[in-house]
C-alpha positions in Angstrom: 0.0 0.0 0.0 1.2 3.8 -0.2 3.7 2.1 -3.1 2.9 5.2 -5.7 1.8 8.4 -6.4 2.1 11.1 -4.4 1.9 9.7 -0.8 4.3 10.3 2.0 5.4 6.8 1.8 6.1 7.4 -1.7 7.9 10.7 -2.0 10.1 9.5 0.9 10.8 6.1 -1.0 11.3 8.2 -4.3 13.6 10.9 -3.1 15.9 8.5 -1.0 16.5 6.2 -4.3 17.3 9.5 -6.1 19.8 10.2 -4.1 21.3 6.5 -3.5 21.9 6.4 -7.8 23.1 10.3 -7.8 25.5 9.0 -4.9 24.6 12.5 -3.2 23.7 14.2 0.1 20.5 16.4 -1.3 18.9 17.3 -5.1 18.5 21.2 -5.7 14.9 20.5 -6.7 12.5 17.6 -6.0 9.6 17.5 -8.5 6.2 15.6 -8.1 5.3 14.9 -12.1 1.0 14.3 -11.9 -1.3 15.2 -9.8 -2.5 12.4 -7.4 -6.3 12.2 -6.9 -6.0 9.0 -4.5 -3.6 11.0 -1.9 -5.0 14.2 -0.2 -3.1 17.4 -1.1 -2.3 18.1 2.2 -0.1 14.6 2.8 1.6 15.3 -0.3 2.5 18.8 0.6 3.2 18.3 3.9 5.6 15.5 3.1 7.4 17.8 0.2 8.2 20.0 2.8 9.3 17.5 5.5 11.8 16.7 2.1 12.7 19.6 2.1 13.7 20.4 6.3 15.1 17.2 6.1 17.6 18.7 3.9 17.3 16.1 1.2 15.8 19.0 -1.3 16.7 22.2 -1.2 13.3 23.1 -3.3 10.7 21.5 -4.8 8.1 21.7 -7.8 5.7 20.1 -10.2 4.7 18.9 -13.4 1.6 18.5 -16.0 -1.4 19.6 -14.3 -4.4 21.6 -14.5 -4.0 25.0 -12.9 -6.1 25.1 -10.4 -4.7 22.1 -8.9 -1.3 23.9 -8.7 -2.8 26.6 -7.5 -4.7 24.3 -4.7 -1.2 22.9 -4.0 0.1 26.4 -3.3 -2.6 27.4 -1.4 -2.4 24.4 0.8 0.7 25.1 1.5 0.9 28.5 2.1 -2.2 28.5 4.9 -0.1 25.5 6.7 3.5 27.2 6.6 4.9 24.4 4.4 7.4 25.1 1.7 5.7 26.2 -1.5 6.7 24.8 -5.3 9.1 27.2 -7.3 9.0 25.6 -10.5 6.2 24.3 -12.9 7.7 21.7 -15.5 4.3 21.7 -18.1 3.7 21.0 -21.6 4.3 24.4 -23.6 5.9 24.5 -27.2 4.6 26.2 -30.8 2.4 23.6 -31.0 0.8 23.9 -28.3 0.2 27.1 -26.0 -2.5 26.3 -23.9 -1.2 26.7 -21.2 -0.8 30.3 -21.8 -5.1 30.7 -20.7 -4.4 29.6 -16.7 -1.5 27.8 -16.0 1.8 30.5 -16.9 -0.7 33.9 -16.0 -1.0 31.9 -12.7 3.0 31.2 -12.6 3.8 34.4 -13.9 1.8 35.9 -11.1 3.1 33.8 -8.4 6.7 34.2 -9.1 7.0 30.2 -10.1 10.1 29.2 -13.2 8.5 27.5 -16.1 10.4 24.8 -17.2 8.5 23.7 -20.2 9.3 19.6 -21.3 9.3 19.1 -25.4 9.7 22.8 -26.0 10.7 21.3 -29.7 7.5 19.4 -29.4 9.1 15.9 -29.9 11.7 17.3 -32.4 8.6 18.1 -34.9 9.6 21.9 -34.4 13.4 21.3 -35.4 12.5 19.7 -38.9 11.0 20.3 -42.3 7.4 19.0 -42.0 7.1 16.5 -44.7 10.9 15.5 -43.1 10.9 11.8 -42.1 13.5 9.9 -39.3 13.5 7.4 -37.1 11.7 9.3 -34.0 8.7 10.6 -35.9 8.2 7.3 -37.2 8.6 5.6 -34.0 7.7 7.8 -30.9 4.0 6.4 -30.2 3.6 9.1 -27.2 4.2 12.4 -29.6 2.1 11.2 -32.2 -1.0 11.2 -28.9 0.1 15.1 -28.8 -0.1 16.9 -32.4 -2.7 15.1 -33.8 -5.1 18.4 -33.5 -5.3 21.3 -36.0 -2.6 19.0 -38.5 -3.1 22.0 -40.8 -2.0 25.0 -38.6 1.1 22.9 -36.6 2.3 22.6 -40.3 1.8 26.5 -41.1 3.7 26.8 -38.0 6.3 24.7 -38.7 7.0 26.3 -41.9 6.8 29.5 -40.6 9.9 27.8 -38.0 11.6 27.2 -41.5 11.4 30.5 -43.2 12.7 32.6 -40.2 15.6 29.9 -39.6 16.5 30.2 -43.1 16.6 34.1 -43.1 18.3 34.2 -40.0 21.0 31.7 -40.7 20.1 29.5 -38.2 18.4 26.2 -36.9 15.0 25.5 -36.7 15.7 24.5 -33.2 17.5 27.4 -32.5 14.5 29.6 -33.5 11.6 27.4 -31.7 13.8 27.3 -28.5 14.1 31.7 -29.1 10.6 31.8 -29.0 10.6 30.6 -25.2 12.9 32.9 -24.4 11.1 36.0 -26.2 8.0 35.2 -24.6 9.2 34.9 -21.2 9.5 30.6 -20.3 12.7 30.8 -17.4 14.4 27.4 -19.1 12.6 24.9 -21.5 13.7 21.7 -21.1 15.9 20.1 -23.9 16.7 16.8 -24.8 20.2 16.3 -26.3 21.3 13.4 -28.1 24.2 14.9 -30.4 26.8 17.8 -29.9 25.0 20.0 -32.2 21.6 20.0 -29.9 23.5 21.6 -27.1 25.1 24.1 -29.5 21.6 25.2 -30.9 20.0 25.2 -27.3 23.0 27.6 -26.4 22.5 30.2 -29.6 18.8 30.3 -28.9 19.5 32.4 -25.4 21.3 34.8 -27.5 18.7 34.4 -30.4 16.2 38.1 -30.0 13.6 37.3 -32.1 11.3 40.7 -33.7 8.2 41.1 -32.5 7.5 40.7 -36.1 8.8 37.6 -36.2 7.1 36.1 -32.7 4.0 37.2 -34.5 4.6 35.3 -37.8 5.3 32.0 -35.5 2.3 32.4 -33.8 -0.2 33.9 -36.0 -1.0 30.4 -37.5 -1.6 28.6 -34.3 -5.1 27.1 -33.6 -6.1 26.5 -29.7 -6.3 22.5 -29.0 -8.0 20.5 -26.2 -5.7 20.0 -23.5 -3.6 17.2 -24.0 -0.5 15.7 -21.1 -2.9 17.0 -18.1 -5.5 14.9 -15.7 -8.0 17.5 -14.3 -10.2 15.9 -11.8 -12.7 19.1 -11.4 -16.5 17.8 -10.7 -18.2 18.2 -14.0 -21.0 20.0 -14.8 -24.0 18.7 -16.4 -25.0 19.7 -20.0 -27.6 22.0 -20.1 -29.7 22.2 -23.5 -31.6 25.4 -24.3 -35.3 24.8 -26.3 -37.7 27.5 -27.9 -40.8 27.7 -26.4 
């Protein structure tokens, strides 16, 4: 029992093993990655920041939720005295910017880092879109996440291209710019040859034009929320008839 999610039992269990493979005292930060509907909030935060006393964390965070969990989370802790999250790891690339309605006004407000995962939304962003390899062929998860609006991602995507190509850079380069230009603290790459790191690194000095933030975000199409479990009561239809 208590063998997952987000229990004390759990987080204890999870952040010890960290540490026994790191072969270290403490982690700067300590991320929860869901929100657990079986555990109440107040065990999990609670426990975080008994983590965190214990000196095995010196902050912690979270990842991929709906935002008024996070914000629950926050509140919980705040009323209590426990240590608050400083860092939302959530789903936030060209192709998808939904979480610009709640979740990053709510960060932005709070003073919480945004430390987006697949900023190059599964390396779709840092390739031609007609462009073949072994990944887009064989990632099962990505293809879950862009299969909305097909049209616009590609308008996108070419609009990626063009600015690249005028600017004499990488697509990469200019997708992981557009974070930066819009305000994300540190998206989250995932390097595999010497040349990812090297087009991460140009994109902090990449200033992209307003004009050009606008033509890589014109095309975009909102999407229903993909990568988050809300578990909000819901609200029965209600149909309007004449008469």
């Amino acid at each position: 029992p208590n063998a997952g999610g987000n229990s004390r039992k759990s987080l204890f269990q999870a952040i010890d093993d960290s540490l026994g493979r790191l072969k270290m005292d403490y982690v700067d930060l300590f991320q929860i990655h869901r929100w657990d509907p079986s555990t109440p909030i107040e065990e999990t935060m609670e426990a975080l920041h008994d983590i965190v006393k214990s000196g095995k964390a010196r902050y912690i965070g979270a990842s991929s939720m709906a935002a008024w969990q996070f914000g629950k989370a926050q509140e919980v802790a705040r009323s209590m005295g426990w240590t608050t999250f400083i860092s939302m790891q959530n789903h936030v690339n060209l192709l998808y910017r939904e979480e610009e309605r709640e979740m990053i006004p709510l960060c932005e407000d709070q003073g919480v880092a945004i430390i987006p995962w697949s900023p190059l939304a599964r390396g779709k962003l840092a390739r031609a879109w007609d462009e073949s390899t072994v990944r887009s062929e064989t990632d099962g998860f990505g293809k879950t996440l862009y299969t909305q609006n097909v049209d616009a991602d590609r308008d996108v995507i070419e609009a990626v291209g063009a600015i690249a190509q005028e600017r004499g850079t990488s697509r990469a380069t200019v997708a992981l710019a557009w974070h930066f230009a819009r305000g994300i603290t540190a998206p989250i790459i995932g390097a595999t040859k010497p040349g990812h790191i090297g087009a991460a690194v140009e994109a902090m000095s990449l200033d992209l034009t307003d004009d050009e933030v606008e033509r890589l975000e014109e095309p975009y199409l909102p999407k229903k929320p993909v990568g988050v479990v809300s578990t909000a009561p819901s609200f029965g239809k209600v149909t309007l008839k004449n008469g």
